[in-house]
N, C-alpha and C positions, 0 to 999 in steps of 0.2 A: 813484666813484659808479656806482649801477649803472644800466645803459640800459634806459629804458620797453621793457613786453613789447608782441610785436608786435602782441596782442589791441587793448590801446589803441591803438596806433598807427594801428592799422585803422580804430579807431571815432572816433577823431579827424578822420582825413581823411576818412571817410564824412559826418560831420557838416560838413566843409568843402564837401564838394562840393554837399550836400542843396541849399544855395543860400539857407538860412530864417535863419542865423545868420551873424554877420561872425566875422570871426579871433579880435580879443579876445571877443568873445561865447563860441564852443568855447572857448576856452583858459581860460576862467573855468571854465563849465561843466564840463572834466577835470581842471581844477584844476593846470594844466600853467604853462608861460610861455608869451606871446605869439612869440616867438623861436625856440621848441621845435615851435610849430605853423608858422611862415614857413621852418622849417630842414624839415619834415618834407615840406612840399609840394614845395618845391624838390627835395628828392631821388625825391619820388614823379615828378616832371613828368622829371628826369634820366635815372635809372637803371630808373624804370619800377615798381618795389618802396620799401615805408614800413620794412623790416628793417634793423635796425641793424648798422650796422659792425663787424666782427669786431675784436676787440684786437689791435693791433699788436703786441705782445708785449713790447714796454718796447727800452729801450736794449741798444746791442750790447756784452757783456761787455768788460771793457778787455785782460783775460790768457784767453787762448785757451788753447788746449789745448797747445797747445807752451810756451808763456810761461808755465802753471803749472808742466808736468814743470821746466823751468828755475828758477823757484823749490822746490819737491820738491830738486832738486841743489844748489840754496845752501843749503837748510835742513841735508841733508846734510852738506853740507862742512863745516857750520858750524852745531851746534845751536840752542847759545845764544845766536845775534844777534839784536840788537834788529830792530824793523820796519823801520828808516833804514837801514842795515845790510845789509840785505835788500834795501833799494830798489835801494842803488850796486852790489852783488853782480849783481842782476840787469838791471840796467840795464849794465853791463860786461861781463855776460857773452850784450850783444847781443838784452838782452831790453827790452821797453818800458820807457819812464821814466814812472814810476807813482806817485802818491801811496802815502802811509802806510796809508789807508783801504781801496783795491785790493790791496795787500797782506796785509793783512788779512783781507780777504774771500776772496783765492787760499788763504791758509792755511786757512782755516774750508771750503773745498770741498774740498781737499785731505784735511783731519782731522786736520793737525795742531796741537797748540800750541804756544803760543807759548813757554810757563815750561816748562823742560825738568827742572828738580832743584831740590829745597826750599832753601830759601833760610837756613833753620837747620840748625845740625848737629844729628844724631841724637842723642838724650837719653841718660844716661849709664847709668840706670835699666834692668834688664833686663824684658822681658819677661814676665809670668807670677806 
């Protein structure tokens, strides 16, 4: 969800402050929640500013930069291993113990895949 611009934020809390209307009264009026105007004064009366909080940027990657190259070298050693495969390889070779999923998603920043060779043999059929 994306955070209210700080144009309204502004004019919400101006409208709190005016004195003419209560909390739910503005919060109708902006068409906001009651909660959204109790959260926004509180950080005006805190930090002094109604600007919203920058993004935290999400959670912290599970394989780092060293823990991919170490998958990169199982993948290596070992083209065609399944994802499980890859889990015990790098998790043996002193790398984190990692779901199926995180490995997955190592492979996918990497760019490698996963199916390395078709899985039929080549048609008997030439060419042309």
């Amino acid at each position: 969800m994306k955070a209210y611009s700080t144009d309204l934020r502004e004019r919400v809390a101006a409208a709190c402050h005016a004195g003419d209307r209560s909390i739910p009264q503005v919060a109708a009026h902006f068409s906001v929640s009651v909660s959204f105007v109790n959260k926004l004064l509180r950080r005006q009366r805190t930090t002094g500013t109604v600007a919203a909080l920058p993004h935290a940027g999400g959670p912290v990657p599970l394989l780092d930069e060293a823990a991919r190259t170490q998958l990169a070298a199982c993948v290596a050693q070992q083209p065609d291993a399944t994802l499980d495969e890859l889990r015990a390889q790098l998790a043996a070779s002193g790398g984190p113990a990692v779901g199926r999923t995180t490995v997955w998603q190592g492979l996918q920043k990497l760019d490698l895949r996963r199916k390395k060779r078709v899985s039929t043999p080549p048609s008997a059929t030439p060419n042309g």
